[in-house]
C-alpha positions as CSV (number, residue, x, y, z in Angstrom):
1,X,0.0,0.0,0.0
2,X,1.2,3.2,-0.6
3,X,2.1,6.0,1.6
4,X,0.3,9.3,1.9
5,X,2.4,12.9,0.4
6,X,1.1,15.5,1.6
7,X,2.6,19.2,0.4
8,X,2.5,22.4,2.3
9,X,1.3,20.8,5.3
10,X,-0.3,24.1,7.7
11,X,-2.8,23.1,10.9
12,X,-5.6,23.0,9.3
13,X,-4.9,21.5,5.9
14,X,-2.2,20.5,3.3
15,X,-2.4,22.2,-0.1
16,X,-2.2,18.3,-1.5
17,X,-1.9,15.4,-0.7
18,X,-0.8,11.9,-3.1
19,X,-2.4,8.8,-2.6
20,X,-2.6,5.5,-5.2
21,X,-1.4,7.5,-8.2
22,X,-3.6,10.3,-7.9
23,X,-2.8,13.9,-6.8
24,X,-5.9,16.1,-4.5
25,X,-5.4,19.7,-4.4
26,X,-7.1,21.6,-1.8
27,X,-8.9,24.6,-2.7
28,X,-6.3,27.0,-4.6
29,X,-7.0,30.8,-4.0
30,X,-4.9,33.3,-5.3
31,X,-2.0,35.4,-3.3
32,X,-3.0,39.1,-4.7
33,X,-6.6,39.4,-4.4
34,X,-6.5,42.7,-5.6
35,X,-6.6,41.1,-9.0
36,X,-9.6,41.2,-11.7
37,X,-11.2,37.5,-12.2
38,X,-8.6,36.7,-14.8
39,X,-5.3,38.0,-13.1
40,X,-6.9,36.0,-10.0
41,X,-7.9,32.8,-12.2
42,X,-4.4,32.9,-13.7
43,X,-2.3,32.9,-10.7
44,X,-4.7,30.3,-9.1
45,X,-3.9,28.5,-12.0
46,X,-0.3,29.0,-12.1
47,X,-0.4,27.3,-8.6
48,X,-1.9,24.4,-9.7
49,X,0.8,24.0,-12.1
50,X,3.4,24.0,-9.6
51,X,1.9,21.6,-7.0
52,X,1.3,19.4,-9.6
53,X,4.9,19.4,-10.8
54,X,5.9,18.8,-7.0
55,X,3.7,15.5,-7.7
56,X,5.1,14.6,-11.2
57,X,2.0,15.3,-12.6
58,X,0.4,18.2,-15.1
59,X,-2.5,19.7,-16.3
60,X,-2.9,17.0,-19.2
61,X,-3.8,14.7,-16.7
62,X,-6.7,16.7,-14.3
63,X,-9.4,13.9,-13.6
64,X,-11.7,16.6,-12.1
65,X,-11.9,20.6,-11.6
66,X,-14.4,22.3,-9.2
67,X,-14.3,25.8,-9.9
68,X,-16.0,28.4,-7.2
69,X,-16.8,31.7,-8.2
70,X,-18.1,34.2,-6.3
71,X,-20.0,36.4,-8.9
72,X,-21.4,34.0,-11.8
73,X,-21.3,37.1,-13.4
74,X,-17.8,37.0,-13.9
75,X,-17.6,33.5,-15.5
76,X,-16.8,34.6,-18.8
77,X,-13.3,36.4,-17.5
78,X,-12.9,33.4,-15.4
79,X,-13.5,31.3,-18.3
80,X,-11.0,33.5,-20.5
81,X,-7.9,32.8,-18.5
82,X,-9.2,28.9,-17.9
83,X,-9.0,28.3,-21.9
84,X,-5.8,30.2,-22.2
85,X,-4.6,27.7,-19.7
86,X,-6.8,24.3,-20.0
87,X,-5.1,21.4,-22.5
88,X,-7.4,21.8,-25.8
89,X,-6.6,17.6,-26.5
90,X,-7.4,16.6,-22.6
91,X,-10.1,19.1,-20.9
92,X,-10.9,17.6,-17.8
93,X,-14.5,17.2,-16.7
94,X,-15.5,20.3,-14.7
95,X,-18.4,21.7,-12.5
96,X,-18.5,25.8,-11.5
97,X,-20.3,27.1,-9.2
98,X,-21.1,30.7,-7.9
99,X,-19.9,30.5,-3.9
100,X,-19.4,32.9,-1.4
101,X,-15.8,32.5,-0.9
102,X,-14.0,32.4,3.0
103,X,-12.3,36.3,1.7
104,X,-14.8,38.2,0.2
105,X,-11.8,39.8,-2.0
106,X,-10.9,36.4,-4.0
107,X,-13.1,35.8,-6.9
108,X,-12.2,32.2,-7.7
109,X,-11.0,29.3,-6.1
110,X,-10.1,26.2,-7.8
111,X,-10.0,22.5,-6.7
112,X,-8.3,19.8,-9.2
113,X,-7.8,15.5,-9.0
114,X,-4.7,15.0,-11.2
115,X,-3.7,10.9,-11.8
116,X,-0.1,11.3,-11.0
């Protein structure tokens, strides 16, 4: 059986943890939430990218994407910065959702499953 990674490791959670071959990211917000919804979606995004390098893993391989906005009025600029970003040849499946977020300054959060 294998053993559980976890990355970032803080009191209350990790920022991932690796289990079995696949990779779970908490909730990614981003650092400058003085950011529109695409500079936020963007460095959110460029987050991702690192934690899953840290697991040997990329974005070619998301099994699942939860996406929390919290204006669903925004979802186009969110949506702007996710297709600059998302692989055209393996888009993951994805839900969005418009959510009051735990700062009321961020304007996206993102959660992804990667197989490692």
């Amino acid at each position: 059986m294998s053993d559980i990674k976890r990355t970032n490791v803080e009191a209350r959670y990790s920022d991932m943890a690796v289990y079995n071959g696949v990779a779970y990211l908490a909730g990614q917000v981003p650092d400058d939430a003085s950011l529109d919804m695409q500079g936020q979606t963007r460095q959110v995004l460029e987050t991702i990218d690192r934690l899953l390098a840290q697991a040997g893993t990329n974005k070619d391989r998301l099994l699942m994407v939860q996406i929390f906005i919290s204006n669903i009025a925004e979802i186009d600029e969110m949506n702007k910065a996710w297709d600059a970003w998302v692989s055209k040849t393996n888009a993951p499946p994805r839900a969005t959702v418009e959510a009051r977020l735990a700062n009321p300054d961020w304007k996206v959060e993102i959660i992804v499953t990667a197989a490692v």
